[in-house]
N, C-alpha and C positions, 0 to 999 in steps of 0.2 A: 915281457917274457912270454912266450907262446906255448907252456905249458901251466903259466900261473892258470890256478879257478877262481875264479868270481866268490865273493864270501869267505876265503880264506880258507874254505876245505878241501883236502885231496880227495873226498870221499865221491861218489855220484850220491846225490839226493833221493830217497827212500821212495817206492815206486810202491801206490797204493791201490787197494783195489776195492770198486764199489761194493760196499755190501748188497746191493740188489743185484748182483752179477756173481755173486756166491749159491753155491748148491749145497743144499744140509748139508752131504757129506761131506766138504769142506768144510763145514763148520763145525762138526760134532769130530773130525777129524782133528781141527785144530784144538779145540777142549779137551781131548782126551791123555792131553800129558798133567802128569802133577807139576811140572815145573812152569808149563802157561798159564795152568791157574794160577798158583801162586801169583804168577803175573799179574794177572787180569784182577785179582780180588787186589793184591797192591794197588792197581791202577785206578781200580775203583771208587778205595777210599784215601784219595790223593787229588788233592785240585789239577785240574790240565796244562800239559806241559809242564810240571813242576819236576816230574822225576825224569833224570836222566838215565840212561842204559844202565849205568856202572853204578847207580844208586841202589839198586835190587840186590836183597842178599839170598842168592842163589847157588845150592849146591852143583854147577857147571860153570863153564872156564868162558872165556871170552867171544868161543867159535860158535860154541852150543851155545849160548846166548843171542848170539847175531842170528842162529837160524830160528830160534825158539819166537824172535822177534820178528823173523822174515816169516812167518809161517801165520803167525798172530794178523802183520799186514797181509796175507793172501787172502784171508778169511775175511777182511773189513773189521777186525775187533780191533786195533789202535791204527793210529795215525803217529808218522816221527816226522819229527824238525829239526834241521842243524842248528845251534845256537851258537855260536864260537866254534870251540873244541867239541863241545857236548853236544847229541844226539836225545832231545827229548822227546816225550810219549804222548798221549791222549786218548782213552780207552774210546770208541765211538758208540755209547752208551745206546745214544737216541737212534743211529743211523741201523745199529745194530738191530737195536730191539723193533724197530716199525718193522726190519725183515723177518726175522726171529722172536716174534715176541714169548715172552718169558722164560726166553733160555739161559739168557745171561743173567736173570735175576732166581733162576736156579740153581747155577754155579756160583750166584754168590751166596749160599745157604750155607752156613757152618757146616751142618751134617749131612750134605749132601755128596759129597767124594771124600773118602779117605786115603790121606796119606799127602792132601796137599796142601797141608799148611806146615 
């Protein structure tokens, strides 16, 4: 079939971007929603690759998730994988922080942003 994909997905595969190829203000950009941190502190305290998209429970629908997700990859804060069906995560902790160091272990402070748990 000459539209079958390889892997069994319809999807294109999730296009990532170096964290050393990010500018602060993409970064501080991309942290400045309550609903990516949530993300990102989920992701946190979650072994890799273990959560899938649709695993998050998140006050936005399906669409605002994919971009809350695209936005997260532009910055270098996660890495996705197709799995089957499922699109899994992986915060990029280390890659992050050698660019950024201790910004992501600032966002993950309880009291340090309100309103995003």
């Amino acid at each position: 079939m000459p539209n079958e994909v390889t892997g069994g997905s319809h999807r294109a595969a999730p296009v990532h971007t170096d964290p050393e190829e990010v500018s602060l203000l993409t970064a501080l950009s991309a942290v400045s929603d309550p609903v990516r941190i949530q993300l990102i502190r989920e992701l946190a305290g979650s072994a890799d690759w273990t959560r899938s998209c649709g695993s998050f429970d998140v006050p936005v629908g399906k669409a605002a998730l994919s971009h809350h997700f695209s936005v997260l990859r532009g910055a270098g804060l996660v890495e996705q994988r197709d799995e089957g069906p499922r699109r899994v995560n992986r915060l990029r902790r280390e890659e992050f922080e050698a660019r950024f160091p201790g910004l992501l272990a600032l966002l993950l402070k309880d009291d340090v942003v309100d309103g995003a748990r």
